[in-house]
C-alpha positions as CSV (number, residue, x, y, z in Angstrom):
1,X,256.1,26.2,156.9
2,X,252.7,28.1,158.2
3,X,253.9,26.5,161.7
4,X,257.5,27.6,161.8
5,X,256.2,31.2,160.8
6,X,253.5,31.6,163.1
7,X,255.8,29.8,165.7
8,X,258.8,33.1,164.6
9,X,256.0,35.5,164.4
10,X,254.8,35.1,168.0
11,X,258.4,34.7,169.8
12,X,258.7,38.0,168.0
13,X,255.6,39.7,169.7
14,X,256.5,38.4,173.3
15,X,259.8,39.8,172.4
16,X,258.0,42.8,171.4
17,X,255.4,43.5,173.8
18,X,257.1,42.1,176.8
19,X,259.7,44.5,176.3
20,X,257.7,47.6,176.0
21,X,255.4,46.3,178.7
22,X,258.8,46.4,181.2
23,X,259.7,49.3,179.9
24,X,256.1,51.1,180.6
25,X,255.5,48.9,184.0
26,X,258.5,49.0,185.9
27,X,261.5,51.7,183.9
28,X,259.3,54.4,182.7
29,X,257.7,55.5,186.7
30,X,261.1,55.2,188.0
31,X,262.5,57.3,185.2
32,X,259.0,60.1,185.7
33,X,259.3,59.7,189.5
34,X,263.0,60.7,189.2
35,X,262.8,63.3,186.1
36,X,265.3,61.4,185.1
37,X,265.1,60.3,181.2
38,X,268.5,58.4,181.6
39,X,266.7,55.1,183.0
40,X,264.7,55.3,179.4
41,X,267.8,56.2,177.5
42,X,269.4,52.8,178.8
43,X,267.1,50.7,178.3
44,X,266.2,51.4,175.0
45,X,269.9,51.9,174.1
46,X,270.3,47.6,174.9
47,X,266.1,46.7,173.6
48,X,266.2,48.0,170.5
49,X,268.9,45.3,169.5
50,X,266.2,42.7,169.8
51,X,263.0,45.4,169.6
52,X,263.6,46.3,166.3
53,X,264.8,43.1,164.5
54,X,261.4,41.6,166.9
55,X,259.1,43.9,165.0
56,X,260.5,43.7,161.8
57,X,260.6,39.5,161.6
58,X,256.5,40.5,162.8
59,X,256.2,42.6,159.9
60,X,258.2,39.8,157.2
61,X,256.5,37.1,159.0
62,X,252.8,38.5,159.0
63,X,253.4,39.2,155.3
64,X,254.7,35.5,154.5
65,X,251.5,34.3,156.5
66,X,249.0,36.5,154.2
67,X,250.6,34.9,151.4
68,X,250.2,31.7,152.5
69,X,246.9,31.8,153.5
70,X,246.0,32.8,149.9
71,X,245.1,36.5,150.3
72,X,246.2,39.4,147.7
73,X,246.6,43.0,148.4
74,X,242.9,43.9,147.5
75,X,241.4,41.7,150.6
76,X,243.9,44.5,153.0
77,X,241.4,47.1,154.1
78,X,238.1,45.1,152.3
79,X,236.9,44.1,156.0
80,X,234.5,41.7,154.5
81,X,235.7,38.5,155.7
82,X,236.9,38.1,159.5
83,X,240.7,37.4,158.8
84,X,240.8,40.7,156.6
85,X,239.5,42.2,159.3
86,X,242.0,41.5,161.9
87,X,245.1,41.7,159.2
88,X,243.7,45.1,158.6
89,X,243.7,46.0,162.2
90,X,246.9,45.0,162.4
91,X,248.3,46.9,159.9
92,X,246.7,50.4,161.1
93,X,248.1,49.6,164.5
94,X,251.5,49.1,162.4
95,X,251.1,52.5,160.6
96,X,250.2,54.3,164.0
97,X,253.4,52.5,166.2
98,X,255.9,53.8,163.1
99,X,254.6,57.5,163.1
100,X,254.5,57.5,166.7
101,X,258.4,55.8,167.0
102,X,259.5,58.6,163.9
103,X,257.6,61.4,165.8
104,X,259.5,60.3,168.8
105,X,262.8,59.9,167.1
106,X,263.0,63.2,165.3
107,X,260.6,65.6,167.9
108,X,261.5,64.2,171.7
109,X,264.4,62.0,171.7
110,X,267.0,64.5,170.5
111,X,266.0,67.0,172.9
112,X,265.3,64.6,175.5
113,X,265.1,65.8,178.9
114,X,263.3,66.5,182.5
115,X,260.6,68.9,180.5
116,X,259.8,66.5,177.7
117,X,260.0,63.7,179.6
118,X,256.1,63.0,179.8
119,X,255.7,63.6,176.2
120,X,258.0,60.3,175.4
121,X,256.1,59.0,178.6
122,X,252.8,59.3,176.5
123,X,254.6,57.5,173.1
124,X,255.3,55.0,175.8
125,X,252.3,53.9,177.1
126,X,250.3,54.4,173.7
127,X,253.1,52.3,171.7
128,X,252.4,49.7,174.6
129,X,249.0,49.8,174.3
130,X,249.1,49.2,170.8
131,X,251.7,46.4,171.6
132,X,248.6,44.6,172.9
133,X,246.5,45.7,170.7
134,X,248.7,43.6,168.1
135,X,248.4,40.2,170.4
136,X,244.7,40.9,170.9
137,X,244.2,40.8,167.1
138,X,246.7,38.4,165.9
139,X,245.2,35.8,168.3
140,X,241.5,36.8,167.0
141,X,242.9,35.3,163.7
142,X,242.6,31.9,165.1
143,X,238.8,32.6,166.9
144,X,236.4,33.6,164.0
C-alpha cells in the first residue's frame, strides 16, 4: 500500500509542478511581454482540471503516508525527528500556496488585466517556487 501511495503521490507532484513550471517558463513571459493576461487565463482555464485534483490527491496521499508511517498529529510541527521535519515543511509550504491561490482568486483574478498583470505574475513564480520547494522536501524524506 505505502508503494501505490507514494507511487499516486509523486505522479501527482510532476503533475503539479511540471505544470506550474510551463506555465512560469514558457506562458507567463509571453503573456508579460505581450500585456496580455489571456495566455494565463487559458491555460489555467484547461490545468486546473488536472492541477487541482493533482494537489489535492498530494494533500490525501501525504496524509495516508503519515498515517502509515505511524505518526500522530503531535509529531506535525515537533521538528525533533528528521521526517517531522520535512512533513512539517511541507505543510507550511501547503498553508503558504492556498493563501497565495485565495489571495489570487478573490484580489487579482477577477479584475485581471494589463495593470495587474505582474501582481498574478509574482503568485506565479512564488507558487512555482514553492512547487519545488514541495519536491525538494518530499524527496529529503527518503535521505535522512
Amino acid at each position: 500500500m505505502t508503494k501505490l501511495l507514494i507511487l499516486l503521490h509523486t505522479i501527482s507532484a510532476c503533475i503539479w509542478v511540471g505544470g506550474h513550471l510551463i506555465l512560469a517558463i514558457t506562458i507567463l513571459p509571453k503573456s508579460l511581454k505581450e500585456r496580455n493576461p489571456k495566455y494565463i487565463e487559458d491555460f489555467e482555464s484547461k490545468y486546473e482540471k488536472i492541477g487541482i485534483p493533482a494537489l489535492l490527491i498530494q494533500v490525501i496521499t501525504g496524509f495516508m503516508m503519515f498515517i502509515n508511517y505511524g505518526l500522530n498529529y503531535t509529531d506535525i510541527f515537533s521538528f525533533d525527528s528528521h521526517f517531522s521535519r520535512m512533513l512539517s515543511y511541507k505543510i507550511i509550504l501547503l498553508l503558504l500556496t492556498i493563501l497565495l491561490a485565495a489571495h489570487a482568486r478573490i484580489f487579482i483574478i477577477p479584475k485581471l488585466s494589463e495593470s495587474n498583470l505582474n501582481s498574478l505574475a509574482i503568485h506565479i513564480i512564488i507558487v512555482t517556487i514553492l512547487s519545488m520547494f514541495f519536491v525538494y522536501f518530499g524527496v529529503s524524506v527518503r535521505f535522512a
